[in-house]
N, C-alpha and C positions, 0 to 999 in steps of 0.2 A: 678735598680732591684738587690736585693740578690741574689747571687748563692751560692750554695756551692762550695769546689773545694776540689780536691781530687789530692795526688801526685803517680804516678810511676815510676820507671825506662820507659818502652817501654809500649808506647799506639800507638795500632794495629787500624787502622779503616777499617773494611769488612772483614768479617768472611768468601773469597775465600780459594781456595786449596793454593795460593802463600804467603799467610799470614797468614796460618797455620802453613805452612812449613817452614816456617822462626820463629816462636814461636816455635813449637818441635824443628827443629835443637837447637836451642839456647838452650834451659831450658835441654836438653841431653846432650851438650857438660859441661854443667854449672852443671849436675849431676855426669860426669867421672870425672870432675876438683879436686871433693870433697874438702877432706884438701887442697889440694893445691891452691884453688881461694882464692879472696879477704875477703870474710865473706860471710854474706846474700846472698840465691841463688836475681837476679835480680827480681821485681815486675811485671809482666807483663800483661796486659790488652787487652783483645780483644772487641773490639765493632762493632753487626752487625744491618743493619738498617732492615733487615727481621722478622718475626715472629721466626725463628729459623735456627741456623746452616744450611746452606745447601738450605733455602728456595730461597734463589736469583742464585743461582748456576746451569748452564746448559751449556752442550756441549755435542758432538758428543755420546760418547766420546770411541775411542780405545786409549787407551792410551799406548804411547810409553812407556815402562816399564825399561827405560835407567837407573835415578834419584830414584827407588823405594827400592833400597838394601841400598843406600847411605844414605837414610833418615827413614825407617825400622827396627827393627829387623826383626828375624825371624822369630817370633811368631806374632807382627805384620801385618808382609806383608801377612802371611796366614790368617790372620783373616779381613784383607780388604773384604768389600765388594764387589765379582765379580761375574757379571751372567755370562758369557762364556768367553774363550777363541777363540781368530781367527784359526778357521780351516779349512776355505777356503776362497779364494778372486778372485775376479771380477772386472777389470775394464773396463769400455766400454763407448761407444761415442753412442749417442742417437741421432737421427733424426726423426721427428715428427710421424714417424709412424715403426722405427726398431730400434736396438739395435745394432752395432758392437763390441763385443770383445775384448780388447786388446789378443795375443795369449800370451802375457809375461806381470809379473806386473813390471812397473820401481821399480829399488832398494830401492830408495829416498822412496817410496810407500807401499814396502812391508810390512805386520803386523802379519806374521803368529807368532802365541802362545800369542800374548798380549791380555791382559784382553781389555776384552767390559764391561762398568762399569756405572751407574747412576752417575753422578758428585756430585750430592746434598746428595745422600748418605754416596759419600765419602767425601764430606763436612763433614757432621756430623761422621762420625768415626773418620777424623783428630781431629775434635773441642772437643770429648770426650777424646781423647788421649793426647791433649793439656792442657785441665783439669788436669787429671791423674798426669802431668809434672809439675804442679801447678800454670798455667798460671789462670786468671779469665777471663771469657766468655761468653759475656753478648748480648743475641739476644735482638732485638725490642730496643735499641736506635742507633740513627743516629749522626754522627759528621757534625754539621752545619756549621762550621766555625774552619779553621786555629789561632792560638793565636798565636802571633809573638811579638819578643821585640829585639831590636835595630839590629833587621833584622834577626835575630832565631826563627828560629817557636819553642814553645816550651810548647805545646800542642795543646786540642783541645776541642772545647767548643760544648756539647749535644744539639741540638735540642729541642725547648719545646715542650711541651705538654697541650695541650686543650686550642688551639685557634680555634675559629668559622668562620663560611666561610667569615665573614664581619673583621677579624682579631681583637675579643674582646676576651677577654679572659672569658672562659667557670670558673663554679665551680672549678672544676675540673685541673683548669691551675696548672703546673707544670713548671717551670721554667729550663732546662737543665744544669746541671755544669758544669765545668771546670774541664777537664783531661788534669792535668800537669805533661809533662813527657821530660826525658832526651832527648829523640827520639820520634819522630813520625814515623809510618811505613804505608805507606799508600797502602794499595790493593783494591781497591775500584772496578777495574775493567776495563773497556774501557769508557774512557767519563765521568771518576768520576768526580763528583762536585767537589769537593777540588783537585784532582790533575790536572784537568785543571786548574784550578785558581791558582795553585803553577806553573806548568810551564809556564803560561801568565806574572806571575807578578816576578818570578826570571830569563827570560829569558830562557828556559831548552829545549825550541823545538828546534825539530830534524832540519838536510839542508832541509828535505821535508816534505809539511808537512799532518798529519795523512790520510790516507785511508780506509775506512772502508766494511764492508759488513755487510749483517744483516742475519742470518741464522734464520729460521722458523724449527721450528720441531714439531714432534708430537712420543707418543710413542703409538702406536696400540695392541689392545689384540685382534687375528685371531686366525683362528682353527689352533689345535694341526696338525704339519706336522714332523715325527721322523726324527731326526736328521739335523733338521735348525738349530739347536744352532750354534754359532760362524760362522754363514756364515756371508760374508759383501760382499757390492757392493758399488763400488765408480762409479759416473757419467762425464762426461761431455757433452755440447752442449744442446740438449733441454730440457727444454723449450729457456733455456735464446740464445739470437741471436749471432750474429757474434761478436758484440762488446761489451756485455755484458759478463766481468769477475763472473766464480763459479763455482758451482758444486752441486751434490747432493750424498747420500747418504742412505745406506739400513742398518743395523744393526741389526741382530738376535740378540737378548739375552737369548731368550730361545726358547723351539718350540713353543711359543705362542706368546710371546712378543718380537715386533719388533722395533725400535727404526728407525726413519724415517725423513730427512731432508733435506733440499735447502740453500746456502747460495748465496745470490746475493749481487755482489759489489754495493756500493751507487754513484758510480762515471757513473752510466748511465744517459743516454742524454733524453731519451723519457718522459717526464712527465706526461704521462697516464698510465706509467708500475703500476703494483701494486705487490708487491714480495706475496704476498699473494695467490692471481689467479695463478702466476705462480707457486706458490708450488701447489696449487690443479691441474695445467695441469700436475705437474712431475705425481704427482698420479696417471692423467689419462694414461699415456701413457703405450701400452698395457706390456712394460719388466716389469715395475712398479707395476701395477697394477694387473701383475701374483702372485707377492709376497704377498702383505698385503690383499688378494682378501678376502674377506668374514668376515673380521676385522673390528674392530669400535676403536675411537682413544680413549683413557683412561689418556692421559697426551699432554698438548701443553705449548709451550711457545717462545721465543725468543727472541738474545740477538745481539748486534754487535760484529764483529769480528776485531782487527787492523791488517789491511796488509801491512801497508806501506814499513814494514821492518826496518832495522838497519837504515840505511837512515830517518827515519819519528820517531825512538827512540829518545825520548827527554832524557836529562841530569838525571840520576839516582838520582841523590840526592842533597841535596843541606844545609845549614847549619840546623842542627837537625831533619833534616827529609827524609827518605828513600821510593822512588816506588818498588815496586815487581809489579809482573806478567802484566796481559794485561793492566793497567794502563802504563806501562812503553813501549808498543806495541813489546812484546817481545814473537811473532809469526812466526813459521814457516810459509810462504806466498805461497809455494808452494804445502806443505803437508796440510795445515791448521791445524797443531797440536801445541796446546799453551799446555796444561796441563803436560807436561816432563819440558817445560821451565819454567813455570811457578812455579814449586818444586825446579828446580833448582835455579833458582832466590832466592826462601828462603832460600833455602841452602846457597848460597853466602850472602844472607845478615843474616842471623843467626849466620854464621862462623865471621860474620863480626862484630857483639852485642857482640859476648861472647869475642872475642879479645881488644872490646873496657871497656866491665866491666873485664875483668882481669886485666887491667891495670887502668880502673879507670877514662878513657879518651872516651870522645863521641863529641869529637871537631869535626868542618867538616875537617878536614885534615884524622881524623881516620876513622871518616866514608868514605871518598872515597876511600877506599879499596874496597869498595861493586863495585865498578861497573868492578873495575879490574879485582878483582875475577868472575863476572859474564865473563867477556872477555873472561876467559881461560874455559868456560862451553863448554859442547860438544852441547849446547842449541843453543847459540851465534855465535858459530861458521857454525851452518846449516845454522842461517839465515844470516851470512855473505856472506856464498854461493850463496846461490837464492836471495841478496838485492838487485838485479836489474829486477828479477820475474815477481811482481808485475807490477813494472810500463813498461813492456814490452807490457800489454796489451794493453796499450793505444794505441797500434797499431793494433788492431784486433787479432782476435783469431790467425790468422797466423803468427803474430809478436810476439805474445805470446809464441806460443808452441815453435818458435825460440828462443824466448830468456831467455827462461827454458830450452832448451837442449844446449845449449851454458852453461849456468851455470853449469848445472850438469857435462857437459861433463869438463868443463875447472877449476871443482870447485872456480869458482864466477869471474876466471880472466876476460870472457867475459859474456856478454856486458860490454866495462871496464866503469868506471868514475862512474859515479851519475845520471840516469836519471830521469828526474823530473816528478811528478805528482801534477795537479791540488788538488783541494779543493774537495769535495764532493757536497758542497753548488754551487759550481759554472759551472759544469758541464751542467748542463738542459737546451734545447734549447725549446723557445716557441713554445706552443703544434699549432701553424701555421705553422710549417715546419715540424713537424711530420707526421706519420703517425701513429694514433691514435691504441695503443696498442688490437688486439683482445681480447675482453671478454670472460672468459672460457666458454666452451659449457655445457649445460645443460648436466646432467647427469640422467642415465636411474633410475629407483627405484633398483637395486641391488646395485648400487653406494650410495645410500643419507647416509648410518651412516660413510662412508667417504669421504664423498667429502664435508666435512661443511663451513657454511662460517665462516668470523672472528670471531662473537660473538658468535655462536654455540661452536665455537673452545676453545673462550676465556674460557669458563664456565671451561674448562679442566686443566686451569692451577692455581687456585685457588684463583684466584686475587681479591682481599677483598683491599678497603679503606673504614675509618672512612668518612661517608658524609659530616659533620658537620665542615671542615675544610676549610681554602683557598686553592683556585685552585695553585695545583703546577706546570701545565704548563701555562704560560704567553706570551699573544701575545701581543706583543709590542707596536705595532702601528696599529692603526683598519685600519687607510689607507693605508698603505705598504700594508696589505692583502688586498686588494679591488686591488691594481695593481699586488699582485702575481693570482691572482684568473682570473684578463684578462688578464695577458701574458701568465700563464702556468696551468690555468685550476683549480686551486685549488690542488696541487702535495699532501700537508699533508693528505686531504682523502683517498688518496691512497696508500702511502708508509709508513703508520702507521700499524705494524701487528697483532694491538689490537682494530680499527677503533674508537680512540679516537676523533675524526677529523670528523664533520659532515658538508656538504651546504644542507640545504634543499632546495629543489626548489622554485628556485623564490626567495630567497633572498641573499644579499651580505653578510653575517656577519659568519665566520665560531663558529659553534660551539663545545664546547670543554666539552666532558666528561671523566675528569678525573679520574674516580673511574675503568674506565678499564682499567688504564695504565699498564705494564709488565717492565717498568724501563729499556726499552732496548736505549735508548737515540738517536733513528734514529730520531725522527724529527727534532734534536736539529742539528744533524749533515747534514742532505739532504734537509733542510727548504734551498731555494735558497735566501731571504733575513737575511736569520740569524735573522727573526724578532720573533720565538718561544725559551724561554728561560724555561730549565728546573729546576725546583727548588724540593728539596726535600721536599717529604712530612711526614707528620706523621710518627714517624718508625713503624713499625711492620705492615705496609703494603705493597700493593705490590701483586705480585704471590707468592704463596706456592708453590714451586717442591714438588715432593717429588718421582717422578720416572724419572726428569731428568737429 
């Protein structure tokens, strides 16, 4: 087959906030250098597999506003997209029917004056701004594949275009090319195709390995209440149990628009959970459900989070090719806040492009400066702190909140050492030793325009696939699922948060509709045989954000 093939300096795959910010740092430092660099500013490429800047992009998000002057101007940072500002907080510990308190927020916790901000918007202001700098920026294709030569990746090769579900090629086929470039930059996210397959196949995992959790959100439009803007509310304890790691979250943005979410770890044991239900119990519960009371959702979606920590960080980089942000599992595990590290990440690897074109040099000796430089971030160093956080829970919530006040308190000397955590996939005990997860309760008619189920939900996050294509998730083996389906009940129907995943009754054969996928890659990561493999589809599918 013919391709074309096109050269750059730096080709970007995923149009996130950490691989914007690593394209601006670079192309501004490469702007102050003027007379003084080498010649020609650097060529730079971004490619996003969404319909547009920002469409794949979700979180929280208050964003720590640490990394925002550093990679800003001034005219800039005032012109970022922000609905409010934190002007009050709340955190409190939920029990199936009250609310306690905290009387103090922990320090590590506190957010007053940072922006509360849509991520996907500010996707797209970076990606304009990146523009601006003269980077090209190209929504709707997908990087299908790594191109490596005598052990250098040294581009990346497009995805085609217009194959039919039986894999023939439509009129219409399109053959994807070849982006060859000095560097590869890869943001792709948590669970990227290509950066997992780079760290599998050059060794780059972390001592532990990845952790995950999958946050559900939704954003709500309720009646005007004056002066809700920049409130927040951080949760713990119900819905999820004793030994289930998360939290939830409340987020004003305006007096109308609420911003509202759950994020539950993937490392639970019951194989009837469905984080799904359990977002719609947070809803129910009466502190919750004083807040968004009389609202209807207008935006949903969902993505995984990495918690592993420093610990579960795999190797930054490796010969012509650099990770940024939560590809790299470079998460605060205690705060749940990636978006400061994740800027900062491009910052260090931006500072890191423009030192290797001033010189001329993109060997891996000069690219491993990036992870150095990431070393001395005020980013890195939080989660050096809490990198024994996470896997503290494996001990129950009481072993937990110990060994996050140990951290905090001893900045990260204790718990010393490295403690380990399992797989995600290997956690689930069969649903015969369970006790079968309770099903949400019906809710009264003032509750039904919130309490929706998955697919009512799904409608809100814009999620459009071309039909006409191969199925992108793949199950592997039809009889591995026939034995996960009698040890542990069928677990993908349930901890899919777009209800990809169907058994109808009465037969063994799960079925799989892909056109509702959200590209959050929980099945790939909680399937207990690893028998679901995700593959990219079409670009410019996918969920549209666009408020979150």
């Amino acid at each position: 087959m013919q391709r074309d093939s096109m050269s750059f300096d730096i080709v970007c795959v995923g149009g996130g906030v950490a691989t914007l910010a690593t394209v601006l740092r670079l192309l501004k430092r490469v702007k102050e250098a003027g007379s003084s660099g080498p010649g020609q500013p650097p060529s730079v490429i971004v490619i996003e597999k969404g319909s547009c800047i920002g469409a794949h992009v979700l979180s929280g998000a208050v964003v720590d506003p640490a990394p925002l002057s550093e990679l800003f101007s001034k005219d800039e940072l005032a012109n970022m997209p922000v609905a409010s500002r934190v002007k009050s907080e709340t955190f409190c510990r939920l029990t199936s029917g009250g609310a306690m308190k905290l009387p103090w927020i922990p320090p590590m916790m506190q957010a007053h004056g940072f922006p509360i901000v849509s991520m996907s918007e500010v996707a797209g202001y970076l990606g304009k701004l990146c523009e601006s700098a003269g980077a090209e920026v190209q929504a709707g294709l997908s990087g299908a594949s790594l191109l490596e030569e005598n052990g250098r990746i040294t581009g990346v090769r497009i995805g085609d275009r217009g194959i039919d579900k039986t894999g023939a090629q439509k009129p219409n086929f399109d053959p994807g090319p070849d982006l060859i470039g000095k560097v590869v930059v890869l943001g792709e996210g948590a669970c990227g195709k290509l950066t997992e397959k780079l760290i599998a196949d050059k060794g780059l995992a972390g001592s532990n390995p990845q952790t995950f959790a999958v946050g559900i959100k939704e954003v709500i439009e309720a009646p005007a209440v004056a002066g809700r803007a920049g409130s927040i509310y951080h949760t713990f304890g119900y819905p999820l149990d004793y030994w289930t790691y998360g939290g939830g979250f409340v987020y004003c943005l305006s007096d109308t628009t609420i911003a509202i979410g759950l994020a539950t770890a993937l490392d639970y044991s019951n194989p009837t959970l469905n984080p799904h239900d359990l977002f719609r119990q947070f809803k129910m519960h009466p502190f919750i459900k004083g807040l968004i009371a009389g609202g209807k959702p207008i935006g949903y979606g969902a993505k995984v989070l990495p918690e592993g920590g420093v610990h579960s960080s795999p190797g930054l980089v490796a010969d012509g090719v650099m990770i940024v942000g939560d590809g790299g599992g470079l998460l605060d595990s205690l705060r749940l806040k990636g978006v400061h590290i994740a800027i900062q990440s491009g910052i260090a690897a931006g500072d890191t492009l423009f030192e290797c074109w001033k010189r001329g040099d993109f060997s891996a000796g000069a690219l491993s400066e990036y992870p150095k430089r990431m070393k001395e971030t005020a980013g890195w160093k939080q989660m050096t702190r809490v990198r024994n956080v996470r896997a503290s829970f494996r001990y129950g919530a009481l072993g937990g909140v110990m060994g996050a006040g140990m951290s905090v308190v001893t900045y990260g000397v204790l718990p010393p050492g490295r403690l380990g955590v399992e797989k995600d996939s290997e956690t689930l005990k069969p649903k015969s030793a369970v006790t079968p997860w309770a099903p949400v309760a019906k809710c009264g008619e003032a509750d039904r325009n919130l309490q929706l189920d998955r697919l009512s939900d799904l409608f809100f996050s814009g999620t459009k696939h071309e039909e006409n294509q191969p199925c992108h998730l793949k199950i592997i083996n039809t009889e591995v699922c026939k034995e996960c389906i009698g040890k542990f009940g069928a677990p993908c129907t349930l901890f899919c948060p777009a209800q990809v995943y169907s058994l109808p009754e009465g037969e063994t054969k799960i079925h799989v509709d892909f056109s509702n996928c959200l590209h959050c890659k929980t099945c790939q990561i909680k399937d207990p045989y690893k028998n679901i493999e995700w593959n990219l589809p079409e670009a410019g599918g996918g969920p549209k954000y666009t408020t979150m």
